[in-house]
C-alpha positions as CSV (number, residue, x, y, z in Angstrom):
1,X,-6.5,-10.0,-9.4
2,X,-4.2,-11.9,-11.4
3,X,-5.5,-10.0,-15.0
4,X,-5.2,-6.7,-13.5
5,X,-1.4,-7.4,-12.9
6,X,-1.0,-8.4,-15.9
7,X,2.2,-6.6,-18.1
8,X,3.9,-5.5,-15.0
9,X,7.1,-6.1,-12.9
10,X,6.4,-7.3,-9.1
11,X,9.1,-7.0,-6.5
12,X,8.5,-7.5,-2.7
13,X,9.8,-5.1,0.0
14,X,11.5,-2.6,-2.6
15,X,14.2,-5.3,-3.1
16,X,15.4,-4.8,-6.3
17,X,13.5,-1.5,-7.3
18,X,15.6,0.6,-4.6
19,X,19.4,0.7,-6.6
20,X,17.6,0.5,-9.9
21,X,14.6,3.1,-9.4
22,X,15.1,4.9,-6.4
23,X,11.2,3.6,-5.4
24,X,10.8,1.5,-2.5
25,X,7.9,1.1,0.5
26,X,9.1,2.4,3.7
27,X,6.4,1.5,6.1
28,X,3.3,0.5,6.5
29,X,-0.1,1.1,9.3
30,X,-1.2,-1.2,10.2
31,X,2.9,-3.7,9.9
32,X,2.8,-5.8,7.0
33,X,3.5,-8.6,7.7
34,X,1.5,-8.5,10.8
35,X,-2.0,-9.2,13.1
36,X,-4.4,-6.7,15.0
37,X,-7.9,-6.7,15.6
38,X,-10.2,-4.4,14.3
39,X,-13.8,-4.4,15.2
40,X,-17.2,-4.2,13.2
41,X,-18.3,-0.6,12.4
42,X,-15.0,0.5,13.7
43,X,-12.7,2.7,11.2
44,X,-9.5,1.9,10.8
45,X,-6.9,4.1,9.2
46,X,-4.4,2.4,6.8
47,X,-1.4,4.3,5.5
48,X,2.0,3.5,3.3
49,X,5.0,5.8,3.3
50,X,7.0,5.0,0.0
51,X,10.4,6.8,0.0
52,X,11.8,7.6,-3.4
53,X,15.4,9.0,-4.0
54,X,15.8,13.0,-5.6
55,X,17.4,11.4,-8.5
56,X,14.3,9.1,-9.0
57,X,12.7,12.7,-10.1
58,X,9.4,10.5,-9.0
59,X,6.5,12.7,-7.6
60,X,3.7,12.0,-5.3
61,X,1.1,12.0,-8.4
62,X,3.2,9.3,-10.5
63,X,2.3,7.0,-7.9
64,X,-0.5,4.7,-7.6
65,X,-0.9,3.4,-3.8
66,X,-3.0,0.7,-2.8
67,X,-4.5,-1.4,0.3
68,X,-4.8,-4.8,-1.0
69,X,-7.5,-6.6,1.0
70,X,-10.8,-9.0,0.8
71,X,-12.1,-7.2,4.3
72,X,-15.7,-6.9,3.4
73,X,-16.2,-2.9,3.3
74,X,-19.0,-0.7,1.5
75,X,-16.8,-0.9,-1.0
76,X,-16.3,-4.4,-1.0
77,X,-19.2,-6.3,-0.1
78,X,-18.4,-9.5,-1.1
79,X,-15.3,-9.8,0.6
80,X,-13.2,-10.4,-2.8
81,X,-9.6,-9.4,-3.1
82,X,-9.4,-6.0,-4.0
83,X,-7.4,-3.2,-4.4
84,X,-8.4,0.0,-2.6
85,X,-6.7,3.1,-4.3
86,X,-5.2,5.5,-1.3
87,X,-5.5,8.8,-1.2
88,X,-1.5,11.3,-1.2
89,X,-1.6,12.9,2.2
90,X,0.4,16.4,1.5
91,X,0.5,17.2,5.2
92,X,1.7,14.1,6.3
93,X,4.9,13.5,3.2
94,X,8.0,15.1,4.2
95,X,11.7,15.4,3.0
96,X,13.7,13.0,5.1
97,X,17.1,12.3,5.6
98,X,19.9,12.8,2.8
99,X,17.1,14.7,0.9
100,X,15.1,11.4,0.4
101,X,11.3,12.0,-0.2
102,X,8.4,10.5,1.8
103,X,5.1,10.7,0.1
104,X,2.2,9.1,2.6
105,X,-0.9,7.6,1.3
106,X,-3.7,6.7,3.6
107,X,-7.3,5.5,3.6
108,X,-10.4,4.9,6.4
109,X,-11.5,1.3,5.7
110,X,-14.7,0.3,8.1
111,X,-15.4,-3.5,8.3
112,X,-19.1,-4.5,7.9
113,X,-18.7,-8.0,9.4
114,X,-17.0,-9.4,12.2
115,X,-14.8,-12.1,10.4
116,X,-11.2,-12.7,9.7
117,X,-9.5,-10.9,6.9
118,X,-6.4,-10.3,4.7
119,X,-5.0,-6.7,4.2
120,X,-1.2,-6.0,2.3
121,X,-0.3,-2.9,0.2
122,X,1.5,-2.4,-2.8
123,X,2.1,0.7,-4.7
124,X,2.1,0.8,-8.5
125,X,4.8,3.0,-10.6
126,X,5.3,3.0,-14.4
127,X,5.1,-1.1,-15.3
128,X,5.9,-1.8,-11.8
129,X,4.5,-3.4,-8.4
130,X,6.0,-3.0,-5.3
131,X,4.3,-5.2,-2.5
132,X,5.1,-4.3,1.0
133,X,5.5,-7.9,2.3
134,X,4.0,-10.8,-0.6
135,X,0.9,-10.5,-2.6
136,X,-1.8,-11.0,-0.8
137,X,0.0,-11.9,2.4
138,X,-2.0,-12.0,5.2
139,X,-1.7,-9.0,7.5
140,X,-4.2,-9.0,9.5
């Protein structure tokens, strides 16, 4: 994890990227930081909203949005930390108040164990990561 991080910026929360960039995480399904219970074979659909400013000029394709997890998946069968690219969601981004942009990301994760996991999100822009809470903070 720590190699593919390599050469860029982190910031937690937006702090710091919002004044500068006009980038920053807005919320986040499941709450990081947070706890629920998901169940074996049972989908559960993660989502980020990140909110950029009009002056940013940022677009939905510029960024990279990921759930950050070691949830053993088919994707993840080992249960490692990994990030899991999300997908834009075009019906679901919208321009909010004071023309700000939201641009929502979202992806069906299905555990293949019953176990205990870890699950953040960060988004990636240019040389810089943007967790939602820490790096790999423990969520759920």
């Amino acid at each position: 994890m720590e190699c593919q991080r390599a050469g860029y910026e982190e910031f937690c929360s937006g702090m710091g990227t919002w004044d500068t960039y006009g980038i920053r995480i807005k919320w986040t399904d499941p709450v990081a930081p947070g706890d629920i219970t998901v169940w074996r074979d049972y989908p559960i659909l993660v989502k980020v909203c990140v909110e950029v400013t009009p002056a940013s000029g940022i677009k939905p394709d510029m960024i990279m949005a990921n759930c950050c997890t070691n949830m053993k998946t088919f994707c993840n069968p080992c249960g490692t930390w990994k990030d899991i690219p999300l997908l834009y969601q075009n019906e679901s981004s919208s321009e909010g108040d004071y023309g700000l942009c939201r641009y929502v990301y979202s992806m069906s994760l299905t555990p293949t164990v019953d176990d205990k996991f870890k699950l953040t999100f960060n988004i990636t822009w240019r040389n810089i990561i943007i967790w939602a809470n820490n790096a790999l903070q423990n969520c759920i």
